[in-house]
C-alpha angles and dihedrals in degrees: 000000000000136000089007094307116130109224111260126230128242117287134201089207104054090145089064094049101051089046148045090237118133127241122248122232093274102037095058087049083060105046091054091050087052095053088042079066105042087044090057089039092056090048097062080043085052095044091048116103108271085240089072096038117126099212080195099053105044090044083055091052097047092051094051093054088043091048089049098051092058080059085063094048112131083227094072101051084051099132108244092231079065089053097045086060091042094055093043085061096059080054106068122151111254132196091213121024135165128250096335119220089012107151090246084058134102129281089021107064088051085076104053088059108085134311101269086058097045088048100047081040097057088039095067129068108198098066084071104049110091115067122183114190111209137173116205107244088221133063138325092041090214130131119257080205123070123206079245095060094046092047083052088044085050100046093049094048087069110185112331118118113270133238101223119199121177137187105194119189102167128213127096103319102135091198100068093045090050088049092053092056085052096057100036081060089063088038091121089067100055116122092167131017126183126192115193100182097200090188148023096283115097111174096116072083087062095049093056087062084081094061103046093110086034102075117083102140092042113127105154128035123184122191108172124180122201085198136049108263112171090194134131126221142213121330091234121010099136101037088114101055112100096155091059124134121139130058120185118177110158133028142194097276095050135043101178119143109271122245117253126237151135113297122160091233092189090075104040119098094184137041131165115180147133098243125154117257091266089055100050090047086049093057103045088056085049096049117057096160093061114140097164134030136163105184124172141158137232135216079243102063116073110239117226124193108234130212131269099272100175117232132329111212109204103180104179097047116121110161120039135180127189147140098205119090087193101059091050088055090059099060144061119216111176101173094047112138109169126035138186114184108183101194134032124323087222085126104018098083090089095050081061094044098050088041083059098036089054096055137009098280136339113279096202105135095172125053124168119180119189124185132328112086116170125198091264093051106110088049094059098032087052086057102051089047092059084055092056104068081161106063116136093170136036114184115173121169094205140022126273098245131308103306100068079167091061079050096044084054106047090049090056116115122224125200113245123239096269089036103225100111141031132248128213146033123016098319109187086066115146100158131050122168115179145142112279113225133351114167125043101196091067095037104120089050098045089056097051094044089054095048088049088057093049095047096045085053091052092056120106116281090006116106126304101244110177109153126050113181118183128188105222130165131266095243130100104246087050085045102055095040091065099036086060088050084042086054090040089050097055091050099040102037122021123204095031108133103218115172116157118224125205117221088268086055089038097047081055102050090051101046089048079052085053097050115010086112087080120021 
């Protein structure tokens, strides 16, 4: 025995128990045969007077029996295609990661386990093919990530297409620049690239002038600033991308203006960027295929009117985010099914009524309105809810003027005269998320109107409400008035789901609503 180990006996398997390998049929017949022995053997040990006991023998038994067993574990007969899938799903890729190609990071540590992982692990490709380059923020200001690892990263990847992430800081490291020629000569693998330009050099920009007939594969490209840098890039940096379809130029941690370059817009079904009001409207005319957009503006961007460019008719779009009420009012999207209009819905009434003249009824499910509101407001809100018979979800941040009662009221369902059916606004409503209450004069009106509402949207063949989220204040009068509707709500109507949320939940809850299309 040594270190505490008792000393094993003799196997006829050796090869199992210095390996992961799994046993064959009748190996593993054997090898419970073989524990079936030494257990009857330990138990006459066991059985013995403790005078005649050998303490060595029986702990050697008993480690052989215990060694042979872990021959038998299920682990080991896991096929290594299921590992393979297993290990691909330690690798995502990630927007932000930690220190990238460390040796504690995925897909490298797979390999120092045993010998069935690293080779399952080499024999795969596409464990190796997303590589995020990442310098550490603190000191030392040196890469987790060699050139040789990269080039090894590069060489097991084979031939699949590669998932490129890049933080690029700029200056005179050599070793970012060295790791980016490394990466533009495998640019015609690229399925994704990424760019995060922690500074104000951009000449990673520049250097993707080199690969603009070398990206084929390319389908989503990614260019994020962390400052506002109003700049343009190259004329023609991605000409050679037919395979092109995502732009993503700005994302939840940072609304910095995007940077501008050339993109063939025909060809592109998502964007996400911080663009003026002349730019968005210019995209939208460029890009016909969209599906998905998130477009917003920032104070440091100057904002140009544009002219008046007629209507841009974007068939495909479903799912559309913007804070600009203008640019709404200068498309047509027929087949949108989810909207978020940060800002006011002065101009926006058109955009609904051309989205319901063009088919036979709007098909928008989702609509989240954040700030804005204008005195006219419940008017015109009132009226673009009568064109979305389809609405599954109404989200508002504040309330449509000073009478939330007139609001309570006009959102209250009535059976039709067969009764078979509901009249009124938006009836196929399950969500509503609103401000609680706002003015206390009319608060015991505006409670009852808003029961009423809720009562009239739980009654058979009218509507299938289920959540109610309301955005209160932390303080105790706010607070036990909505504990005692809480209370109200679960007597009254079962199977309404009614958490309050305070403005840090709310502010959540309304930025996940602005870019969950791409997180």
């Amino acid at each position: 025995m040594k270190f505490g180990v008792p000393t094993a006996l003799p196997s006829p398997w050796p090869h199992l128990l210095e390996s992961n390998d799994a046993p064959n049929e009748v190996e593993i017949t054997s090898i419970r045969q073989f524990i079936l022995e030494h257990q009857a053997r330990l138990e006459i040990l066991d059985n013995q007077a403790p005078a005649t006991l050998s303490s060595s023998s029986r702990d050697a038994l008993a480690y052989s029996i215990q060694r042979h067993r872990s021959i038998l574990s299920a682990v080991r007969r896991v096929p290594p295609e299921l590992w393979s899938e297993i290990f691909e799903l330690l690798t995502p890729f990630t927007r932000y990661v930690g220190p990238a190609h460390a040796v504690d990071s995925p897909p490298w540590p797979l390999t120092f386990i045993c010998r069935s992982w690293r080779d399952t692990a080499l024999l795969n490709p596409f464990l190796w093919c997303t590589i995020n380059i990442v310098r550490p923020t603190q000191l030392p200001l040196v890469y987790t990530h060699p050139l040789s690892s990269i080039e090894t990263q590069l060489h097991r990847s084979a031939k699949v297409p590669l998932k490129v992430s890049v933080d690029w800081w700029g200056g005179e490291d050599a070793a970012e620049e060295s790791l980016l020629d490394l990466l533009i000569l495998h640019s015609s693998r690229w399925r994704t690239f990424q760019a995060r330009i922690m500074g104000r050099d951009i000449g990673i920009l520049g250097r993707l002038q080199g690969v603009r007939t070398h990206i084929p594969q390319l389908r989503k490209f990614s260019c994020i600033s962390r400052t506002n840098l109003c700049y343009t890039t190259p004329e023609h940096a991605l000409t050679g991308a037919p395979s092109l379809r995502e732009i993503i130029l700005a994302d939840a941690t940072s609304h910095c203006a995007s940077p501008r370059f050339y993109v063939p817009w025909a060809q592109i079904t998502r964007c996400q960027g911080v663009f003026d009001t002349r730019v968005q409207l210019e995209i939208m005319f460029a890009a016909p295929n969209l599906v998905q957009c998130t477009m917003s503006s920032t104070s440091a961007l100057v904002q140009v009117p544009p002219p008046d460019m007629g209507i841009a008719v974007l068939p495909h779009l479903r799912r559309l985010c913007l804070d600009e009420d203008f640019v709404l009012n200068h498309i047509s999207a027929p087949a949108l099914e989810e909207l978020r209009l940060e800002g006011p819905l002065d101009l926006a009434l058109p955009f609904f009524q051309r989205s319901a003249s063009s088919s036979e009824s709007c098909p928008l499910t989702k609509l989240v309105l954040d700030q804005g509101w204008t005195d006219d407001a419940p008017c015109i809100i009132l009226q673009v809810l009568k064109l979305l018979p389809a609405l599954e979800l109404l989200m508002m941040d504040r309330f449509p003027g000073t009478e939330p009662q007139g609001f309570w009221n006009a959102m209250t369902l009535s059976e039709s005269e067969s009764g078979t059916d509901c009249k009124g606004l938006c009836p196929n409503l399950t969500s509503i998320a609103c401000p609680w209450l706002r003015d206390d004069a009319s608060e015991t009106l505006t409670i009852e109107a808003f029961f009423t509402m809720l009562r009239s949207r739980r009654r058979r063949h009218c509507g299938g409400l289920k959540s109610v989220r309301l955005l209160t204040f932390p303080c105790y009068k706010y607070i036990a008035r909505f504990e005692e509707a809480q209370q109200r709500l679960a007597e009254e109507l079962v199977g309404i789901h009614l958490p309050f949320l305070f403005h840090a939940q709310w502010d959540e809850t309304m930025e996940r609503c602005r870019f969950d299309y791409y997180e």
